[in-house]
C-alpha beads as a LAMMPS data file, in Angstrom:
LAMMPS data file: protein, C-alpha beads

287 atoms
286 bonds

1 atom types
1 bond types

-500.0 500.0 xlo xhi
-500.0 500.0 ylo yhi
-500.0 500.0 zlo zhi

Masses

1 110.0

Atoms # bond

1 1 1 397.582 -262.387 132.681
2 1 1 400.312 -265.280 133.202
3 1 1 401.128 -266.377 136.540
4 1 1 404.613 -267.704 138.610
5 1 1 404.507 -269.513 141.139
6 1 1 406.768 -268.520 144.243
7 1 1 407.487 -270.535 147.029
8 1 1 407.582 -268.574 150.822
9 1 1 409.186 -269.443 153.913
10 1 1 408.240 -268.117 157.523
11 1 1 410.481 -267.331 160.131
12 1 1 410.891 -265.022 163.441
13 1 1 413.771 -261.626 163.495
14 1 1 415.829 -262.347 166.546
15 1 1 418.870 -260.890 168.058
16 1 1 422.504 -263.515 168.323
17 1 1 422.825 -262.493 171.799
18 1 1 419.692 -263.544 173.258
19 1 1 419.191 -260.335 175.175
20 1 1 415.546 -259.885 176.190
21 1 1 416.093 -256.114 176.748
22 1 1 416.429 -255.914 173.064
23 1 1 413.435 -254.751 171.764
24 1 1 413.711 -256.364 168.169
25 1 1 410.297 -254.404 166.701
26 1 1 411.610 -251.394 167.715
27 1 1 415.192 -251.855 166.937
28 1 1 413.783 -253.395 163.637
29 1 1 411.787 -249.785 163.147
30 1 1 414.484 -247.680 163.451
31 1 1 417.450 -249.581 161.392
32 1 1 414.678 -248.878 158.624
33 1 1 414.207 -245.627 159.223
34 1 1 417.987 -245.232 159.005
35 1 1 418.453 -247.246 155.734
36 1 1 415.529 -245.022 154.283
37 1 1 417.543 -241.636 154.797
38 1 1 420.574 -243.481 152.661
39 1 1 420.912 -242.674 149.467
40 1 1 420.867 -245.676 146.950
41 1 1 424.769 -246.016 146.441
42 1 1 425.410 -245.920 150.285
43 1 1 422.204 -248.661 150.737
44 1 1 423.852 -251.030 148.049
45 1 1 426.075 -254.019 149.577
46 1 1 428.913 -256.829 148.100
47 1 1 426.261 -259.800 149.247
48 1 1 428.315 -263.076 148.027
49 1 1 431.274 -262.982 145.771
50 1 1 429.857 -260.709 142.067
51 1 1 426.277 -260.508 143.810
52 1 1 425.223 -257.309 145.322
53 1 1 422.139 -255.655 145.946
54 1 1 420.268 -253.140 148.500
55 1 1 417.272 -252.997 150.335
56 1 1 415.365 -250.551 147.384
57 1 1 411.962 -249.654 149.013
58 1 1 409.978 -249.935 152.570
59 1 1 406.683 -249.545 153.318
60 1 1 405.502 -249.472 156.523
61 1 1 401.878 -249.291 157.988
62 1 1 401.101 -246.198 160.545
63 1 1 401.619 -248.424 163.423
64 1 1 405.034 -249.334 161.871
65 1 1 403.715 -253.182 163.338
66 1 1 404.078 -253.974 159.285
67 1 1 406.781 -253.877 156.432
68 1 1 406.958 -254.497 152.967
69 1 1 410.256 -254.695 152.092
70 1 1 411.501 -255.106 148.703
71 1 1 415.160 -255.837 148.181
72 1 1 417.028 -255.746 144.724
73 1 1 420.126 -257.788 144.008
74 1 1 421.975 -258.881 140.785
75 1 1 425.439 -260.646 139.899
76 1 1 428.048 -258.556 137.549
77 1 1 430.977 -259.550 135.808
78 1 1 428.762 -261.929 133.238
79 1 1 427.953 -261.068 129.665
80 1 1 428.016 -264.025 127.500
81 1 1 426.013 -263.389 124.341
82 1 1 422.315 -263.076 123.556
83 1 1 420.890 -266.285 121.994
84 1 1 417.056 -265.595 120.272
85 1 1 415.134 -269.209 121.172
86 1 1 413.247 -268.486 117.855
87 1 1 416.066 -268.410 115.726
88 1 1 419.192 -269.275 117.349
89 1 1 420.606 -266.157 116.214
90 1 1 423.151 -264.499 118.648
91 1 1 423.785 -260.654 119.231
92 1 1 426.522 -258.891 121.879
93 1 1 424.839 -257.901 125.364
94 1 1 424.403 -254.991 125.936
95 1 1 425.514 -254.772 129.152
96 1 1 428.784 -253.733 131.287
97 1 1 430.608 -255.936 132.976
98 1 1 429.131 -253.914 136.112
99 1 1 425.394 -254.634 135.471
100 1 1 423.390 -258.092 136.376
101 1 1 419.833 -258.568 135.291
102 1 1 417.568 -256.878 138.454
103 1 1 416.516 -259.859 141.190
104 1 1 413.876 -258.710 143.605
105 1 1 412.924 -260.212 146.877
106 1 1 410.181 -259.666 148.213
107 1 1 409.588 -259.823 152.387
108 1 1 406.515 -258.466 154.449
109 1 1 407.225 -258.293 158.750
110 1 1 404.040 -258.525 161.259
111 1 1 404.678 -257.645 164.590
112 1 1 402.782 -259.860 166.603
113 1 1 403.160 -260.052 170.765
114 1 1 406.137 -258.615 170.878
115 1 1 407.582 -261.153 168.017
116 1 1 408.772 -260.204 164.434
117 1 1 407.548 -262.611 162.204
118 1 1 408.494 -262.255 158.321
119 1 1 407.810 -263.828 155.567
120 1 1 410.073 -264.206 152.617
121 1 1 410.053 -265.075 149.130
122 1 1 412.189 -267.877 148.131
123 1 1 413.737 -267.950 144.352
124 1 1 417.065 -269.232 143.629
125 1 1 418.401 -265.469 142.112
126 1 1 417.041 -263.551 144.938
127 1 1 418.627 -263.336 148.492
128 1 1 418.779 -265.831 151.167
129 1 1 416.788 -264.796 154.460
130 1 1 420.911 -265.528 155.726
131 1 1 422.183 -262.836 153.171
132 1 1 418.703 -260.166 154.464
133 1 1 420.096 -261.004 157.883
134 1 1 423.787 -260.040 157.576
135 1 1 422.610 -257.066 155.374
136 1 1 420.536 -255.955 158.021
137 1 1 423.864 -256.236 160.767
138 1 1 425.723 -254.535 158.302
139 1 1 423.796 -251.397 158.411
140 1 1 422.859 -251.880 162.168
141 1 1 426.540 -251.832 163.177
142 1 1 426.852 -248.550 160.964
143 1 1 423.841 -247.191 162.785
144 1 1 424.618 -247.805 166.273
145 1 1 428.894 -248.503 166.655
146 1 1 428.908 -248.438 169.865
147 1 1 426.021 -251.439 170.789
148 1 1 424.680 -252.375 167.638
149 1 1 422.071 -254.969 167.496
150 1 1 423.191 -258.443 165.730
151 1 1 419.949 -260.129 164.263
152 1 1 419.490 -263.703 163.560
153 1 1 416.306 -265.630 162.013
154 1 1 414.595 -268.804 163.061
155 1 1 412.850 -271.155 160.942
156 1 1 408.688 -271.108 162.012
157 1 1 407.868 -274.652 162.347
158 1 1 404.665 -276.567 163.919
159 1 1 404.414 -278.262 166.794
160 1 1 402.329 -281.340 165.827
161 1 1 402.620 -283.173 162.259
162 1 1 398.953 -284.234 162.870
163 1 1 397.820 -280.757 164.229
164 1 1 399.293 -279.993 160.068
165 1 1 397.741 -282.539 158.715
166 1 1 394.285 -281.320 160.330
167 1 1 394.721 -278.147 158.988
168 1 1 394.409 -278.603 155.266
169 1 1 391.686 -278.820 152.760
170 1 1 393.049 -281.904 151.268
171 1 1 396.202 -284.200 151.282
172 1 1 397.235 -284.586 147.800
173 1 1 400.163 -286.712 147.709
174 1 1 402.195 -288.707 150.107
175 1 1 405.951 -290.013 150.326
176 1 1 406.736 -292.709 153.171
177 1 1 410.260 -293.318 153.957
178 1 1 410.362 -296.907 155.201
179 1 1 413.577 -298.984 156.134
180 1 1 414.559 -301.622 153.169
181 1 1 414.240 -304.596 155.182
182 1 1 410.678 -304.226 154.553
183 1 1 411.382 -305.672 151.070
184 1 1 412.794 -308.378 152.735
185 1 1 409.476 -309.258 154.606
186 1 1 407.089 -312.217 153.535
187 1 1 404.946 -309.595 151.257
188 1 1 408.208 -309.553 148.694
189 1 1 410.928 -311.686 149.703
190 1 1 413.742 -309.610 148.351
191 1 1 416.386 -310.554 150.959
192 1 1 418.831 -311.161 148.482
193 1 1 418.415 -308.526 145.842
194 1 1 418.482 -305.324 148.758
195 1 1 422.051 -305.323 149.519
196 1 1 422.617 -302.527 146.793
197 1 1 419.489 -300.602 147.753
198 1 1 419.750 -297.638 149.934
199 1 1 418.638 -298.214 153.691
200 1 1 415.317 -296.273 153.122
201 1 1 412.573 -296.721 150.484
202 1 1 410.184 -294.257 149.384
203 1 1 406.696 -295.197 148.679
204 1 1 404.739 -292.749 147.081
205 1 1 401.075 -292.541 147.329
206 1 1 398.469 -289.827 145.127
207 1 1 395.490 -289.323 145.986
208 1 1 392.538 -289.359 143.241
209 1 1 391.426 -286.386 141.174
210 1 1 389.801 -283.805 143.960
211 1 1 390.016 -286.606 146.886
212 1 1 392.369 -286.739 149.811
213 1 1 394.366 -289.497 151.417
214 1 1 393.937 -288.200 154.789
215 1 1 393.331 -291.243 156.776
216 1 1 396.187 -293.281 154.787
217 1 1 398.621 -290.514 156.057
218 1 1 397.075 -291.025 159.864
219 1 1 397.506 -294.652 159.377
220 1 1 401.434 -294.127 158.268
221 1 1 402.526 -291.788 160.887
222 1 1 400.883 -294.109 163.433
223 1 1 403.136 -296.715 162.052
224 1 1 406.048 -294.610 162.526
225 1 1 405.261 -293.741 166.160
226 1 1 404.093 -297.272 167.237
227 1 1 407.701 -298.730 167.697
228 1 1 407.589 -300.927 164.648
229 1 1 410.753 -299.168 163.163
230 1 1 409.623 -299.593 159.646
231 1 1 408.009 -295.836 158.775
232 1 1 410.986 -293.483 159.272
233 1 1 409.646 -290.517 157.902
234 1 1 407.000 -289.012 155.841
235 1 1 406.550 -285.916 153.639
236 1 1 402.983 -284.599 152.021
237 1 1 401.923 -282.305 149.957
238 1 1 398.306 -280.867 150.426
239 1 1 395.881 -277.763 150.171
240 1 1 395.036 -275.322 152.408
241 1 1 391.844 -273.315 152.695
242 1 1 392.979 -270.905 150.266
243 1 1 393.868 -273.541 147.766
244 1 1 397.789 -273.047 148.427
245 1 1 400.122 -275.760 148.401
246 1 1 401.618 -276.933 151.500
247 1 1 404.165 -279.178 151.918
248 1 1 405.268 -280.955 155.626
249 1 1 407.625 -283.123 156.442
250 1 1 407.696 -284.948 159.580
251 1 1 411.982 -285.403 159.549
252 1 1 411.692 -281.365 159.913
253 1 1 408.575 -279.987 159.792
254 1 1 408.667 -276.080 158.328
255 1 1 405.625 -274.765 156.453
256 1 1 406.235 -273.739 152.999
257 1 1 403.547 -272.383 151.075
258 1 1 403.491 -271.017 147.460
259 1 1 401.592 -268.163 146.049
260 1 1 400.785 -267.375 142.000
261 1 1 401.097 -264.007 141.321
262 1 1 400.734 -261.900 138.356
263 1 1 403.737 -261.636 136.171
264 1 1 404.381 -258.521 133.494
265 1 1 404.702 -259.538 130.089
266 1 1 407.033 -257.262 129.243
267 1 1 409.638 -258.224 131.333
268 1 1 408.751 -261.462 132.908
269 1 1 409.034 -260.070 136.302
270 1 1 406.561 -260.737 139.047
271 1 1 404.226 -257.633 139.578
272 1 1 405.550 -256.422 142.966
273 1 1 402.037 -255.381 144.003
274 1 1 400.306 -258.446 143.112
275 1 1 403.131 -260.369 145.435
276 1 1 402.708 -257.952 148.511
277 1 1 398.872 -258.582 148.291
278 1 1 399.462 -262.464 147.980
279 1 1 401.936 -262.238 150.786
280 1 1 399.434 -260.105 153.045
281 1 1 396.901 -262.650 152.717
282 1 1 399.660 -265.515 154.029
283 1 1 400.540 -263.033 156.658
284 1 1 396.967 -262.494 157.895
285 1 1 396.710 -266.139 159.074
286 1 1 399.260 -265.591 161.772
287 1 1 397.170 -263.678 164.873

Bonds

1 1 1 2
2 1 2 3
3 1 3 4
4 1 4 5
5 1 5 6
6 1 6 7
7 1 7 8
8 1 8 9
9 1 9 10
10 1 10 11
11 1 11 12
12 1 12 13
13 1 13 14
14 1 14 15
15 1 15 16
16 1 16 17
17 1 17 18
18 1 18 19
19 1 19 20
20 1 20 21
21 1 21 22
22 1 22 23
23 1 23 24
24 1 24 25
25 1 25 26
26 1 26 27
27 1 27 28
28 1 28 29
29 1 29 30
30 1 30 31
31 1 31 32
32 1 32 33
33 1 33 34
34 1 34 35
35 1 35 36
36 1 36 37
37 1 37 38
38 1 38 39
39 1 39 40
40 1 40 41
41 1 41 42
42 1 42 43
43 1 43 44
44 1 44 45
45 1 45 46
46 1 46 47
47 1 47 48
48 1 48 49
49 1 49 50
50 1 50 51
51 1 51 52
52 1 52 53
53 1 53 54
54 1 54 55
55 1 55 56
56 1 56 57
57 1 57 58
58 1 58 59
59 1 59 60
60 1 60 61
61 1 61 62
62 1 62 63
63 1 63 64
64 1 64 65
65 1 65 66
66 1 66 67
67 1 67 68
68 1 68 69
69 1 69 70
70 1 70 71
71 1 71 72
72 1 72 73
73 1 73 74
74 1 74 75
75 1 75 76
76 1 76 77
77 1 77 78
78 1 78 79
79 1 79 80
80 1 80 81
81 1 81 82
82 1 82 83
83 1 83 84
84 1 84 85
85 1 85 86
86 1 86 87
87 1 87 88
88 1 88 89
89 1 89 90
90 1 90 91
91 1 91 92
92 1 92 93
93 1 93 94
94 1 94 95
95 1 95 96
96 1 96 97
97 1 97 98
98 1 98 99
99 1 99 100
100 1 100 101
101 1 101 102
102 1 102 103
103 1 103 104
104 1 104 105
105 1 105 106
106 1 106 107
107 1 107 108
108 1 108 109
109 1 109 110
110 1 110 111
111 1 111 112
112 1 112 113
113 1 113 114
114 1 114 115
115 1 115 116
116 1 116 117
117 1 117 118
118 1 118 119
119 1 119 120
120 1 120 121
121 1 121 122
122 1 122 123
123 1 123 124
124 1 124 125
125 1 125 126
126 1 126 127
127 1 127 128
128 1 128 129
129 1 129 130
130 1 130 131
131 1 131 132
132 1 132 133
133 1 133 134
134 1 134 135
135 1 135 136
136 1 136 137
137 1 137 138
138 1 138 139
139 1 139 140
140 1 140 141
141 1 141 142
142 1 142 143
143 1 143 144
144 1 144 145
145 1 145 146
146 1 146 147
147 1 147 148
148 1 148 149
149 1 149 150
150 1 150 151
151 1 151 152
152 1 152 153
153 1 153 154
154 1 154 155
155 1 155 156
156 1 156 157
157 1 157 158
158 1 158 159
159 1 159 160
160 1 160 161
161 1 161 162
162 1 162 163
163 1 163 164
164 1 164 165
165 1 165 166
166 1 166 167
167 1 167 168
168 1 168 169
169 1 169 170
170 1 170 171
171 1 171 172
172 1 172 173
173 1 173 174
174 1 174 175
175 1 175 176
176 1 176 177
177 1 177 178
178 1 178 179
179 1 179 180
180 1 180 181
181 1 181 182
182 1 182 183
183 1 183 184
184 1 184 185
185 1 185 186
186 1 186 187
187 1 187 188
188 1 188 189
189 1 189 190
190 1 190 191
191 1 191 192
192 1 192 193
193 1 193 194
194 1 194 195
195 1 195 196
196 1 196 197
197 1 197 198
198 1 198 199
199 1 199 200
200 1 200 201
201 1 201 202
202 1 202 203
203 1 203 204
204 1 204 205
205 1 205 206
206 1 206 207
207 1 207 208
208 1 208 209
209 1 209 210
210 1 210 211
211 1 211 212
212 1 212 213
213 1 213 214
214 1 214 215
215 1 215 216
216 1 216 217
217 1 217 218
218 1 218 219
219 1 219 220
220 1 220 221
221 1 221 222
222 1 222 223
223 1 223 224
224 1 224 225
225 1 225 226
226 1 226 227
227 1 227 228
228 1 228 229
229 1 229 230
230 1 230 231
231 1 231 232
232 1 232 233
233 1 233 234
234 1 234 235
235 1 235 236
236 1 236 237
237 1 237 238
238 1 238 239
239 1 239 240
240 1 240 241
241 1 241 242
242 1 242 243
243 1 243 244
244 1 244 245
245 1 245 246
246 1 246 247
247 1 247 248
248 1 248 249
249 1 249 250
250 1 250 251
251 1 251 252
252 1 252 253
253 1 253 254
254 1 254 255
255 1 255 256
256 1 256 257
257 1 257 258
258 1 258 259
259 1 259 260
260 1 260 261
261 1 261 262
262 1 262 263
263 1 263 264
264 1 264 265
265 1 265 266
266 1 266 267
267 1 267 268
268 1 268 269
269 1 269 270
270 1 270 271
271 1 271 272
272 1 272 273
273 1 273 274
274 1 274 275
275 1 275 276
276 1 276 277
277 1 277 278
278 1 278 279
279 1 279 280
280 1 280 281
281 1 281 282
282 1 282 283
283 1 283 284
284 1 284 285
285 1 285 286
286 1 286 287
């Protein structure tokens, strides 16, 4: 069965206002409980401009310490023709200007310590974890009037680009941003050929088939932090344990990860299931 690969990003569920007395699990809990009594007309939103789209399903553990949300969204008001790639030929939609081809978006929530952390799936049709937020404060105004909750999201990053590093399998590639007056230097003597050349260059390095270049990337980001001012940043791709791509970037370092599941050849969507079970697995390594 053919796979797609999806890209996920990590962040925590907080409130605008700061509060500590909000209790964002619990408020979380029961805004869902809320949207699950709505009918699907009342649970469908404008999101941006001719995309709209509702939060369709929930699933939540006994606990209720985990969700598996799964939100559908689509753009109206498009309907150019049908083109066949095998033979060029063209044919009417058949669709109404109301109806956009069904976008899901995927999202699992762990509660952990008293923290919500979720975990989204990133494609450019689906929704933005910005557009899940003010969906969410849409609803939680309509459920509480009179002191409704106003989420917000923050971005999960790491602490430490070498405590990353140390943590995958394998560094496959790496990209070091370094100023341009290095061509300038006695190894190239380009002094007079850099004025057109952006200030940074990127040198790209790849490691060989099934080998890492784990100590060249030490040996760079020592170079950026030892005050020589010629390393400004660098970015790597690598493997984890589980084989998953990782990519960090020391300018702003957020994990993103990317996960292959199953996709149905009928439709050429990504087998919800298959997803959620990918996305557990992700999920599992935060404790």
């Amino acid at each position: 069965m053919p796979t797609k690969k999806r890209k996920i990003g990590f962040y925590y569920l907080t409130s605008k206002d700061n509060d500590e007395e909000i209790n964002i699990p619990d408020s979380l809990n029961q805004l869902l409980i809320d949207l699950n009594e709505l009918n699907k007309t009342d649970k469908n939103r404008i999101i941006k401009g001719h995309k709209f789209g509702l939060l369709d399903n929930i699933n939540s553990n006994r606990g209720r310490t985990r969700h598996k949300l799964l939100f559908k969204s689509a753009t109206h008001s498009f309907r150019p023709p049908l083109i066949d790639k095998e033979t060029a030929d063209e044919r009417d939609s058949p669709k109404t200007m109301s109806e956009g081809e069904t976008q899901k978006t995927h999202i699992i929530t762990k509660t952990i310590n008293g923290d919500v952390i979720l975990i989204l799936e990133k494609h450019q049709q689906g929704m933005t974890i910005k557009q899940v937020v003010e969906y969410l404060n849409y609803y939680s105004t309509l459920s509480n009037e009179e002191n409704p909750v106003k989420y917000d999201h923050e971005i999960i990053v790491k602490d430490s680009f070498l405590e990353e590093i140390d943590s995958l399998q394998r560094i496959v590639t790496a990209d070091v941003f370094v100023d341009k007056q290095l061509l300038s230097g006695d190894a190239m003597n380009y002094s007079e050929r850099i004025n057109s050349v952006q200030h940074e260059v990127i040198v790209s390095v790849k490691a060989k088939k099934m080998d890492t270049i784990y100590d060249f990337t030490r040996d760079a980001f020592a170079k950026m932090n030892g005050g020589e001012n010629r390393v400004n940043r660098i970015r790597v791709v690598g493997r984890n344990d589980e084989n998953n791509e990782v990519k960090i970037n020391t300018d702003f370092i957020e994990r993103q990860e990317y996960v292959f599941p199953s996709v149905n050849n009928v439709t050429g969507e990504i087998i919800s299931r298959d997803l959620f079970n990918e996305m557990s697995n992700v999920l599992n390594n935060f404790n």
